[in-house]
N, C-alpha and C positions, 0 to 999 in steps of 0.2 A: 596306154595300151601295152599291154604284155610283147616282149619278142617274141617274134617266131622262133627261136632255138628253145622255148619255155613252151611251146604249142602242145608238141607231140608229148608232152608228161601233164599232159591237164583233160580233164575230159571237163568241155563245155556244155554238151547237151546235159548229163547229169546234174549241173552248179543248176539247171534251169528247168530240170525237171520234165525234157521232152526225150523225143525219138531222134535219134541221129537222122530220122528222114521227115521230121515232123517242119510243117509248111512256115515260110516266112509270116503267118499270119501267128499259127500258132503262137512262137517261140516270143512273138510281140508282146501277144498277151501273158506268157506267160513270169518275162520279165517285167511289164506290170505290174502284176500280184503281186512280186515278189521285192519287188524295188518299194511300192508301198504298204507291205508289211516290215519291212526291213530300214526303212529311209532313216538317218542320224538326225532328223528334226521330228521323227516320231516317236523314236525308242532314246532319250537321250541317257548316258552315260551305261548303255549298253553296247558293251565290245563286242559280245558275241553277234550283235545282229550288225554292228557295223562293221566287223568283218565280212560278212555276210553279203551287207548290200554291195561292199568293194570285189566282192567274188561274182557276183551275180551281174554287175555293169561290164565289167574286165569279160565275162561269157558272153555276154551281149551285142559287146563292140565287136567282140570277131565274129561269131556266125548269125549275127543280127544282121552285119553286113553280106551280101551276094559274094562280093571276091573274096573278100576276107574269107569266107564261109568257104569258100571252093579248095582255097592254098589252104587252110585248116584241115580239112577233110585230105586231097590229099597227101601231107605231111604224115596223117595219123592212119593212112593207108600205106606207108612203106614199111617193107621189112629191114628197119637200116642197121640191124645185126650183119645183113647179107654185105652191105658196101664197109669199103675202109680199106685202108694196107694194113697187114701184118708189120710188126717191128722188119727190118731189113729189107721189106719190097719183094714178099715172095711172088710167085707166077700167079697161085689166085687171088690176089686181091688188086687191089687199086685204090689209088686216091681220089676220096670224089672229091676234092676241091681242084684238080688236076682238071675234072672232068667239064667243074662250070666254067674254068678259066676256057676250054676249049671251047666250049658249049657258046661263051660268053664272043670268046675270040670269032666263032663261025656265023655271029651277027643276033646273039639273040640277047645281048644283053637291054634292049627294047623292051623287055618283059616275059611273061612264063615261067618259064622252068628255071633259067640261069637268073633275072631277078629276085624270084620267088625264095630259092635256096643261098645266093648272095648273101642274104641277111642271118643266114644263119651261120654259112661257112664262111664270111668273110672274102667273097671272093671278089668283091671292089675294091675299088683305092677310093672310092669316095666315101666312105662309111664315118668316115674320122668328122668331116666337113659337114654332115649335115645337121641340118637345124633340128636344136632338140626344143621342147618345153621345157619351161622353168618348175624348180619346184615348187609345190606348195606348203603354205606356211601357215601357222596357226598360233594366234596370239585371245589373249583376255582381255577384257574391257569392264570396267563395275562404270555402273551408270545408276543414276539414281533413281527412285521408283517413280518419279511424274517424269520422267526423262522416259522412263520405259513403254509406258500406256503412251506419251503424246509423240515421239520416235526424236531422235535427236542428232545433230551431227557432231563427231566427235573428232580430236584429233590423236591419229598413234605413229607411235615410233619403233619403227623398224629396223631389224638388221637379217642379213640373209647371205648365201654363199654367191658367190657373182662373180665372173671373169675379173682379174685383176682390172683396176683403173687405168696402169698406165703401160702394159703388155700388150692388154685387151683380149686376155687371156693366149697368148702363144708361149707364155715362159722365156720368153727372151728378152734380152737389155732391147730397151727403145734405143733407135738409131743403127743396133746394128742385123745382119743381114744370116738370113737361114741357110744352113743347107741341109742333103737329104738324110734322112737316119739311115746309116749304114747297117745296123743290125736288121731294119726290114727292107732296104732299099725300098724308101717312101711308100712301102704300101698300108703301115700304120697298124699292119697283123705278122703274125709270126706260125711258123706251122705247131701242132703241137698234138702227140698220140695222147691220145685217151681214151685210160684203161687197156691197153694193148691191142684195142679192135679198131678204130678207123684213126684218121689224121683230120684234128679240126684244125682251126685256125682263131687265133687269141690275140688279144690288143695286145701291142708292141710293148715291153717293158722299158723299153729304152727313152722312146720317144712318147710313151702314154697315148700312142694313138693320133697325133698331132700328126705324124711322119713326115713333121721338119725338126731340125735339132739347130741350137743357136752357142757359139763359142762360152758366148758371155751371157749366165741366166738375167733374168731381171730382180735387180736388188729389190724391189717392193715385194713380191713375192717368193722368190728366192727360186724360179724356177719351175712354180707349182704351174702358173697360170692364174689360180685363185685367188679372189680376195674376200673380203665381207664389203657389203653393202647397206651401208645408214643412211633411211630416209623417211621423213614422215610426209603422212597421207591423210587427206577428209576421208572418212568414213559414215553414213547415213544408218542408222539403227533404225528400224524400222518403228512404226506403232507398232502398239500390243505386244513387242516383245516379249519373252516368257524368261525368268531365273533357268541360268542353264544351256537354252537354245543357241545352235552353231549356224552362224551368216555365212556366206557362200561371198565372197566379193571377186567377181573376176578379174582377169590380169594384173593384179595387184601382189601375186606372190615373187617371188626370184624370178631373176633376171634371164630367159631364154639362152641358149647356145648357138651361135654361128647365124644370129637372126635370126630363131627360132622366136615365139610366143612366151612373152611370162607364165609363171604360174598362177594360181588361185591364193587368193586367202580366205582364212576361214576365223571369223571372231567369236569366241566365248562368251557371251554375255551374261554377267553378274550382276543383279539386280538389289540394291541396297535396300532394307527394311523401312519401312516406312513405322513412325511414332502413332498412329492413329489408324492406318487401313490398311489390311489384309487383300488378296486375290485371291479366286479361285474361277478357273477360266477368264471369261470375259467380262465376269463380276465381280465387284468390290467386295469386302466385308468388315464390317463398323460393329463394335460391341457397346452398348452406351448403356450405361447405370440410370434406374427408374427407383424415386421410392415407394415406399410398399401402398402409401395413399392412390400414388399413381397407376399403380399395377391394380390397386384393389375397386378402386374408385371411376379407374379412364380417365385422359390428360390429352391434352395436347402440347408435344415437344417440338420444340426446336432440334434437328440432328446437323452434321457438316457434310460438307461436299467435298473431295478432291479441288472443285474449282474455287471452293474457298466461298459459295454463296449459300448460306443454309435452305434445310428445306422443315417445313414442317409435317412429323409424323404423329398420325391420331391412333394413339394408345385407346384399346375397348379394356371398358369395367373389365375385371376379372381376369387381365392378364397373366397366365405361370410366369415363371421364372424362366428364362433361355429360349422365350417364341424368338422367332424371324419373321420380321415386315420388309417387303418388297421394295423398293425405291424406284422404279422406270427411268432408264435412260440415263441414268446417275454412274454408270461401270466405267468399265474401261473400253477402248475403240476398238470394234472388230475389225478383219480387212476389209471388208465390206464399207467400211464408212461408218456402219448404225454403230451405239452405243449399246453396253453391257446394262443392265441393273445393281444397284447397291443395297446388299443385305444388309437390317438392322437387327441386329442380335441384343433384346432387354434382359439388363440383369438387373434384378430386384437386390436392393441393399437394405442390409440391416444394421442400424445404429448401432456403434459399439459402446456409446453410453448415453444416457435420457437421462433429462432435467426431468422437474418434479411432475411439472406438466403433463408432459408427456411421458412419463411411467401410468400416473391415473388416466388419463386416454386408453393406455394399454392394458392396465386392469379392469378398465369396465369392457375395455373388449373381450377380455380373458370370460367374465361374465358373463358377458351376453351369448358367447358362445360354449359355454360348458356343458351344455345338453346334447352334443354336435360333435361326440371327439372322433378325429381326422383315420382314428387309426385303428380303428373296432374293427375294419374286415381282415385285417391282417390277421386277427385269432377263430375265425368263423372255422370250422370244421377241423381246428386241429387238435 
């Protein structure tokens, strides 16, 4: 979810196409529409519309929700040109973060007004400590094509940003002992004018926000807190997989902050060529060579299957070149459970050289049909 100090410079209703007064019912449908014209497993390796769907969720979460919708709304109803100090603390201004500490001090940091604007102006000391989500992370996977149609499980290897192993992210030597950062006196923000119209308040430089400080950093990380995190994981790829398509695996991304939630992973799936069958949706496609007796005469062939047990397809007299015969049930697996169909695609082959036999077969056929040539209408009226 977006911060609220990011609220007041975003217009929500617009990302989603409604009225700033238009009904919880509305705004549902209208993220909807818009979430399944825009979704990253519909439009794949389209930025523009996966930017889109990420703009359109992010509008959703906040006034899709009732509170969230209400601290939105009124954020983007202050004049907050009007609050702030002047450089030097003249007579009309003030600090509003002055205001929620009082605000906050007079019992209302329970919620409303002093929590609502807390997160924007920094006006807690617990802001540092809380549980965030991990990030999410995105890796590739090539799987092979019977792997793809029948789903498979795979094993991948990770690395990601994560609290130091053996700090556990506080940036100090294990064993020894914190005190408070003197530059924010532990509050883990620092005041700071911006643009010369109000006073917000900023993560501590000193202490990064942590607003404990330790003599001695911690050698493994040298102080950051961070480390990288290597580990592998089962991952399940689904049937029917598509070349290209992005898997959604929950909690499996980086590692949460302060016992916050992991983040998401998300797998690339690369689908390797198969020597013999094509897809197209939920259907297979098979190209198989017929010779011209066959094509001319009707046969019946033997074709292959994915599962590796032939079937047989009845070729009719008089085949062209490049028809398609249906196969039933021979595809690939929908989600559904049922099975796709397997197109047979004949291409008629022509010898590239004839024994003697066979040239005189071909020139009595040459004669038999010389009365018959194929290509008289081509010159009709011109």
């Amino acid at each position: 979810m977006t911060g609220k100090a990011d609220w007041a410079g975003k217009d929500f209703y617009a990302e989603l196409g409604v009225s700033k007064d238009a009904s919880a019912e509305e705004i549902k449908k209208a993220y909807r529409k818009l979430a399944r014209a825009n979704h990253p497993d519909s439009n794949p390796g389209d930025t523009v519309k996966h930017d889109k769907f990420k703009a359109v969720a992010e509008a959703y979460d906040v006034v899709g929700d009732p509170e969230k919708r209400q601290q939105y709304d009124e954020i983007r109803s202050m004049p907050l040109g009007g609050f702030g100090r002047a450089p030097g603390g003249g007579a009309g201004g003030f600090d509003f973060s002055d205001l929620l500490r009082d605000r906050m001090a007079g019992g209302g940091a329970g919620g409303g007004f002093g929590d609502m604007f807390g997160d924007i102006f920094g006006g807690t000391r617990t802001r540092a400590g809380r549980p965030q989500k991990g990030a999410d992370i995105e890796t590739t996977a090539t799987v092979s094509f019977t792997d793809a149609l029948e789903g498979v499980t795979i094993s991948l290897r990770l690395t990601s940003d994560a609290p130091c192993p053996d700090c556990h992210g506080t940036g100090g030597k294990p064993g020894t002992k914190p005190h408070i950062c003197p530059e924010c006196d532990g509050a883990g923000m620092v005041a700071s004018t911006v643009g010369g119209a109000f006073t917000l308040n900023e993560t501590c430089p000193v202490c990064g926000g942590r607003q404990l400080l330790y003599d001695e950093p911690c050698p493994t990380c040298r102080g950051t807190g961070r480390g990288m995190n290597a580990r592998s994981i089962q991952a399940r790829i689904p049937a029917g997989v598509k070349d290209g398509q992005r898997i959604r695996i929950r909690g499996k991304g980086a590692v949460g902050e302060h016992g916050g939630p992991a983040g998401d992973l998300y797998v690339v799936v690369k689908v390797s060529p198969h020597r013999l069958f094509g897809r197209k949706a939920d259907n297979l496609t098979l190209e198989v060579p017929v010779s011209f007796d066959e094509a001319a005469l009707g046969a019946d062939i033997k074709v292959p299957t994915l599962t590796g047990v032939p079937v047989t397809l009845k070729i009719p007299a008089g085949t062209p070149n490049g028809r398609t015969f249906r196969v039933r049930g021979k595809g690939a697996r929908r989600s559904d459970g049922t099975m796709g169909d397997l197109l047979v695609t004949v291409e008629v082959q022509v010898p590239a050289v004839l024994d003697a036999a066979t040239r005189d077969a071909v020139e009595a056929y040459r004669a038999a049909t010389a009365g018959k040539p194929l290509r008289s209408k081509l010159f009709e009226g011109a």
